[in-house]
N, C-alpha and C positions, 0 to 999 in steps of 0.2 A: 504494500500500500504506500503510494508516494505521501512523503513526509508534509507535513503543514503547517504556513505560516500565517497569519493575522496579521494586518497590514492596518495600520488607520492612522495618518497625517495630518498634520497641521502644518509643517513645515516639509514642499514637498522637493528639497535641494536632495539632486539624486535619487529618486524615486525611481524613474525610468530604468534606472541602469540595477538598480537593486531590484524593482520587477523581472528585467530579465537574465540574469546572472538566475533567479531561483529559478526562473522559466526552464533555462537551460539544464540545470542542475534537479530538474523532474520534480520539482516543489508545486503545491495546490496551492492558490493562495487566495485566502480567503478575504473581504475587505468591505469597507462603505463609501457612500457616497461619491465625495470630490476623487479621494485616493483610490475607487477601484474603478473612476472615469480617466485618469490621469494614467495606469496603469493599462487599461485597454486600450488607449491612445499609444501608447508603449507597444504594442500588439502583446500583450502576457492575456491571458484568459483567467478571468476573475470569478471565481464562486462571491456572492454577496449575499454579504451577513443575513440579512434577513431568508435568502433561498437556504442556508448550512443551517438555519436553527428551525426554520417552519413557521417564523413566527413575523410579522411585518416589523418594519420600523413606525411609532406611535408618539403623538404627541408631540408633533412640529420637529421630528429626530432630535428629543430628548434620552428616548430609549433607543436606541441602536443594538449595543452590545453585550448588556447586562441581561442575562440567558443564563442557565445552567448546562445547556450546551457546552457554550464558551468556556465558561467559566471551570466547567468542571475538568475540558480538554487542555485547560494550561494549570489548574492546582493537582492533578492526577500524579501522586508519586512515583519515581520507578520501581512502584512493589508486585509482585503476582496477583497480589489482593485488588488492587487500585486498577491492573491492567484487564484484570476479569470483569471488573462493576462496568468500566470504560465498553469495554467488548459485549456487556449482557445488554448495556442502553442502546447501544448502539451511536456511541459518543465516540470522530475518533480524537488520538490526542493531537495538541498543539506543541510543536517544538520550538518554534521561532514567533516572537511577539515583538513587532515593529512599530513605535508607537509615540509620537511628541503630541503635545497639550496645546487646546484651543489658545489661542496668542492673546491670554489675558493679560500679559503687564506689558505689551505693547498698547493694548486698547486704551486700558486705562492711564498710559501717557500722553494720549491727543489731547491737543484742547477743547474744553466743550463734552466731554464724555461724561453720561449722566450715569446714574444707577441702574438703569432696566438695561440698557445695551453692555456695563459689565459684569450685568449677573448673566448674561445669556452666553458669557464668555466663560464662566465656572466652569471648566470638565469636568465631567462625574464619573463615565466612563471609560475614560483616557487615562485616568490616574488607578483607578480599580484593575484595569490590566497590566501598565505595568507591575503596579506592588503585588499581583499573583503573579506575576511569570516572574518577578524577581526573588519573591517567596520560593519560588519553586524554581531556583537558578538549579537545582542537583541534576534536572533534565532539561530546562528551558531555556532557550539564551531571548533574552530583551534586549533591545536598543531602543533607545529613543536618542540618539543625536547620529544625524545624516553621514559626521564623520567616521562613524565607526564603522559603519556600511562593507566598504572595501577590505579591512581586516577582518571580519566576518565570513564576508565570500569565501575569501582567501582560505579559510580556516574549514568550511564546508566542503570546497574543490579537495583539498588533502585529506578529507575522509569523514569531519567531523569540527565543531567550535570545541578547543578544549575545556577543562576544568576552570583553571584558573581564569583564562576569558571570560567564563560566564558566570564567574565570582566578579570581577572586576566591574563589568557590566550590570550587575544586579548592584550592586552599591551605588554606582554611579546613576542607575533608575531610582534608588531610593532617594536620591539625592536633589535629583531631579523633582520628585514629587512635591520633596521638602520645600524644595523653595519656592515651587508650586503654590502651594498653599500658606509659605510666607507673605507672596506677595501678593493673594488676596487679603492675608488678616492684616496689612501694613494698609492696603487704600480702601478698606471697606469702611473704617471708619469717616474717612475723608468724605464718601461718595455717600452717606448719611445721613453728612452735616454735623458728624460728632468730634468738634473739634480737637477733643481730648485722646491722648493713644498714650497708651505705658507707654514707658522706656526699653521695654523688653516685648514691644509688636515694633517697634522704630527698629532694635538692635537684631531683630529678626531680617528683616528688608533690608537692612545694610549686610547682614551674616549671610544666610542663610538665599535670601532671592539674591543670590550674585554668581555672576560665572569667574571661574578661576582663571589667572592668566600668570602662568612661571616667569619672575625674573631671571637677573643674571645670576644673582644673589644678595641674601640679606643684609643686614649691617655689617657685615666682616666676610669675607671672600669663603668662609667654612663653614658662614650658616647656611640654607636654603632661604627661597625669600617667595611671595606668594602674593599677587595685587588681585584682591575680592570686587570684582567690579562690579555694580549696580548692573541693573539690565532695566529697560534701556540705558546704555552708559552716557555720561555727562561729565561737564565740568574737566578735571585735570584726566579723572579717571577716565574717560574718553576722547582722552588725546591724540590726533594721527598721529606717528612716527616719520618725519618726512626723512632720515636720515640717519645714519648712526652708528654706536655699537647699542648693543642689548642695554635695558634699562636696570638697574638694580634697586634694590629697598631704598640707601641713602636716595638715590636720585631722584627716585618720588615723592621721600620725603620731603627731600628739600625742595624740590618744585611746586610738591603742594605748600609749603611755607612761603615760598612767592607767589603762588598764583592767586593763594586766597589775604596776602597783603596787595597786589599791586589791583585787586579790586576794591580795596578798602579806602584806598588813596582819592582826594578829593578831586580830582582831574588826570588829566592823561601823564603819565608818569612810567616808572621803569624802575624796580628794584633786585636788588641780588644779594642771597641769600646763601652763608654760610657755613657747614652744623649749625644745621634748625634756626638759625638766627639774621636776621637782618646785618648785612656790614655797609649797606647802602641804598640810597632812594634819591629821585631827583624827578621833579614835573616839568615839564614844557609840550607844549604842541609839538615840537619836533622829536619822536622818539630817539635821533642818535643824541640831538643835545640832554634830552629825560637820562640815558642809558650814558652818557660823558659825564653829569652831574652825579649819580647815584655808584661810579667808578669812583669819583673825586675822595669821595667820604673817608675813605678807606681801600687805597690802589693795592696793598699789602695781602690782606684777607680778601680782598678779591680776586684773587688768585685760584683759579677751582673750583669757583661758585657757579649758581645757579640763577640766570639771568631772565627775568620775566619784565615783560611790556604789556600794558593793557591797552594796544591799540596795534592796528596792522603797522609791521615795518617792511621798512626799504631797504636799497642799494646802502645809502651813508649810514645807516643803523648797523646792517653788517657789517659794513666795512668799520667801523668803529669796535663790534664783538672781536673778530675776527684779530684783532690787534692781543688778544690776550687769550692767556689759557682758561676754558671753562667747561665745565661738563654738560648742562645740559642749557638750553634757548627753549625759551617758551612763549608764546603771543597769539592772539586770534588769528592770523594771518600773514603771510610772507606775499609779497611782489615776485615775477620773478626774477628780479634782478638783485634783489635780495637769497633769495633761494640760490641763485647762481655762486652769488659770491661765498657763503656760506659754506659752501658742498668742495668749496678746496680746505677743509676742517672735517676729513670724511669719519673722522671718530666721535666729534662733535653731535649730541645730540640734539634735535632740532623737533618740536612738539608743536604742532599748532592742537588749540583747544578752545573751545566754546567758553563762554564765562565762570567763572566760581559758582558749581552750584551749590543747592540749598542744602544744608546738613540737617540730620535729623534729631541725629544720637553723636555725642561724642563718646568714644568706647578705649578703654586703659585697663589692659590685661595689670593683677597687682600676683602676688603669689597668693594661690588656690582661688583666684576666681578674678571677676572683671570689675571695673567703674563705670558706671554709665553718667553721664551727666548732659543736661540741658547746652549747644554749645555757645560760645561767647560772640556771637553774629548780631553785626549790627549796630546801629545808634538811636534805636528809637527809646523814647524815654529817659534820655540825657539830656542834664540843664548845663547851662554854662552861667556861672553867677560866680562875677567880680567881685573878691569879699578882699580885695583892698583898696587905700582910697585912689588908687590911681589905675583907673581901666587900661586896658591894653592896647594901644595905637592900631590903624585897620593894616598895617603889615605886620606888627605882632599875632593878630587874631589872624590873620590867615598863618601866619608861621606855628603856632598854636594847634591849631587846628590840626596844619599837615603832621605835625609830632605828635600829636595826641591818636592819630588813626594807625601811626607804626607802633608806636610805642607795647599797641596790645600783640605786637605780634613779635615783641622781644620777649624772653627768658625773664622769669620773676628773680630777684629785684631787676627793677627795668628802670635805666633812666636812657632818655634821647634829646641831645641839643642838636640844633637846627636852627634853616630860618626858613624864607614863605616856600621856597623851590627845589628843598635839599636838605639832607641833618650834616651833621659836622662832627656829632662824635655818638658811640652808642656803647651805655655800660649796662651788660648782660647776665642776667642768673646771678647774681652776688649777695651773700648773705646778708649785707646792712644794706640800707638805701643811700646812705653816706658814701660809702664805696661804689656803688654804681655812678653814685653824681659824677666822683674825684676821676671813676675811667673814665664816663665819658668825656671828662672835660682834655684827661690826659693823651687819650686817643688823641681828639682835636688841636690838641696844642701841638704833637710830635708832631703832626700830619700837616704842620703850618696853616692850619684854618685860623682867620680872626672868627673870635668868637665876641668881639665887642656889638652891643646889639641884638645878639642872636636869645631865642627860648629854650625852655624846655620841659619835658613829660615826665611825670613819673606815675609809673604803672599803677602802684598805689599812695596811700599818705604818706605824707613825710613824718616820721616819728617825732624828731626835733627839730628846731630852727637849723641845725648844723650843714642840711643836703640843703639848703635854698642859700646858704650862705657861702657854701662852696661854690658853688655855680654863680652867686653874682661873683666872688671875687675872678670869677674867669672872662668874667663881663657879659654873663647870659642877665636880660633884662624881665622878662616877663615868665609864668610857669603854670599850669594845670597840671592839675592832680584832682582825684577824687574828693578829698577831704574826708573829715571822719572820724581824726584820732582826738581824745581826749589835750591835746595839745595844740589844738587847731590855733585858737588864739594865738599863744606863743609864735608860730610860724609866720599866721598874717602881720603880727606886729613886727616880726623879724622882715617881713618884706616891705611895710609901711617905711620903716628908719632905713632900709637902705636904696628905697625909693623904686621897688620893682614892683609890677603890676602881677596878681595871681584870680587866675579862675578855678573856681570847683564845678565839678560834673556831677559829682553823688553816685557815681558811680563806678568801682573797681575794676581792675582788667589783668589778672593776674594771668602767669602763664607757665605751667608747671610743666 
């Protein structure tokens, strides 16, 4: 009796050639609708579902597959027992279950998609056959991704799928389902109107609904390294690759720490990012000039970094990268004359990418379990209130401003001096906030920046008058911070007598 396979698509890449590889190979193939229209167009001969169980398809094909027919010919053990029940119904069995899921988290990413059209995209049946023929991997081999197709065949032609294949396969369907039905419980509330969702339906849609994609490797050349990508992918995570070598964990990292600062920036700008940390930022309409000014900062530590634009560039933008050594380029878009010049840097990685998208869940593996937390996105609900008596001239406030939107994307303690187009010195991760002032002031001074004039950020409160005092004596004039600490007084008075202007936000930006 030729062997049988269950066929039913949603994604029909390769179908054709997988119809007839079984054709050839003296397979029955059993199927519905689109896929055993798609498959007869292939010339393969289709038994359909509803002719193999006797029973029609009902209810607008809601029910298609769910039969005991079916059902029993893929859960059927390889036992004498099982083979006998199969044999007295007259049931035969199913070897091969071919099978991907209605395109719900596609649907549910257009715009305009309400709730009836993506609840009619829930598979009921699609998921029920995989997790039986994966259940029952000891005889059954499943696939549901188009890619495995070909090593399947292959493994049929010489006699048989082996073992381990169809362990490999069956995880990889259960995996499949998994995120399946992650990413209905991640937009069913959305698609409700219930605006509330745990932290652990968000941390599922980020885990779980995502396709895996192998780095080069992870933070050290002897770990392994793994980027979980959203489906549909977005933001850094669905980045082209125009160019390159292989990507690794650092180089994502540290691209996503510029990609989601140089969206943060008040105008078109260019920053580059060092471990995890900012070493420079600069605005202008001109991206080579943004990308010369945010070089300036710090030419040293720039060296190796990770360089993002939030705006298409050019010819003199490359040719200006192209001047130094750096691992990865990142921007909504290349010209090609940009592209050109670039591509004499063939190790140089080159990322165009759609804007920072929206996070959901911040997630921080700690030992024996995770962190989930709300993430730090954004400025809505922040004040700015001049709590001394001498406000901040309108090129201070915009200098202000640009320091206050990086600052949250430095290393806690964070302090950033700067002025309206560029910072000037940046002190990172340091235990006092006194010590972050004194680097950044020191960066700035080795680096021959005047700092006469210039602002600056700090991530959080100033403990004591000591960090605003440090910073004027280097001649930063005006400063934001949250405010907050039991010393606040102290501080604005420290900045009234030495005649610098400070705003609070009331709001924290720490960054662990």
């Amino acid at each position: 009796m030729a062997k049988l396979a269950l066929i039913s698509v949603s994604d029909k890449t390769g179908l054709d050639g997988l119809g007839r590889a079984l054709t050839d190979l003296g397979w029955t193939l059993v199927s519905t609708g689109g896929t055993a229209w798609t498959l007869s167009r292939a010339g393969c001969e289709v038994v359909e579902v509803c002719d193999h169980t006797g029973f029609p398809e009902i209810l607008d094909g809601r029910v298609k597959t769910l039969h005991p027919k079916v059902f029993s010919g893929i859960l059927a053990a390889p036992t004498p027992a099982h083979e006998a029940e199969l044999a007295k119904l007259h049931i035969p069995p199913v070897d091969l279950v071919v099978v991907n899921l209605y395109p719900f988290r596609e649907t549910v990413a257009r715009d305009g998609v309400g709730l009836d059209e993506a609840v009619e995209q829930i598979d009921i049946g699609g998921p029920s056959l995989v997790r039986a023929a994966a259940k029952n991997h000891a005889r059954v081999t499943v696939v549901v991704d188009p890619a495995d197709y070909e090593a399947v065949v292959d493994e049929l032609r010489s006699g048989g799928v082996g073992a381990a294949t169809r362990r490999r396969l069956a995880v990889k369907a259960f995996r499949h389902t998994a995120a399946y039905d992650a990413a209905i419980v991640a937009a069913l509330p959305r698609l409700m109107g219930d605006a509330e969702r745990s932290p652990a339906a968000a941390a599922a849609e980020a885990l779980l609904a995502a396709e895996e994609v192998a780095l080069r490797y992870g933070e050290n050349p002897h770990q392994w390294g793994v980027l979980a990508r959203r489906v549909p992918a977005a933001g850094l995570a669905g980045a082209r690759q125009l160019q390159g070598k292989e990507l690794s964990y650092n180089n994502l990292g540290d691209a996503t720490g510029a990609w989601r600062l140089v969206w943060d920036l008040p105008a078109a700008g260019a920053a580059i990012i060092k471990h995890a940390n900012p070493c420079g930022v600069g605005l202008d309409d001109s991206m080579a000039e943004a990308f010369l000014k945010a070089r300036a900062t710090d030419p040293v530590s720039a060296f190796g970094g990770v360089i993002a634009a939030n705006r298409a560039v050019d010819r003199a933008f490359a040719e200006a990268v192209v001047d130094q050594f750096a691992e990865v380029v990142v921007a909504p878009g290349y010209d090609a004359a940009a592209r050109e010049v670039l591509a004499r840097k063939k190790n140089l990685r080159v990322l165009e990418a759609g804007p920072a998208a929206g996070r959901t869940v911040a997630l921080r593996d700690i030992d024996g379990g995770f962190l989930l937390q709300q993430p730090d996105a954004g400025w809505e609900g922040e004040g700015r209130e001049t709590v001394t008596r001498r406000a901040p001239t309108p090129d201070e406030t915009r200098a202000l401003e640009l320091a206050w939107r990086v600052v949250k994307h430095v290393s806690s303690n964070a302090i950033v001096v700067g002025l309206g187009d560029r910072l000037l010195g940046i002190g990172a991760g340091q235990m006092s906030r006194v010590d972050a002032a004194r680097i950044a002031v020191a960066k700035a001074v080795e680096l021959g920046h005047e700092l006469a004039g210039s602002v600056a950020a700090s991530d959080a409160f100033f403990p004591f008058p000591d960090g605003v005092e440090a910073l004027h004596a280097a001649g930063v004039r005006a400063v934001i911070q949250p405010g907050g600490s039991i010393r606040d007084q102290e501080v604005t008075a420290a900045c009234d007598r030495l005649g610098m202007a400070m705003v609070f936000t009331g709001r924290r930006h720490f960054r662990h």
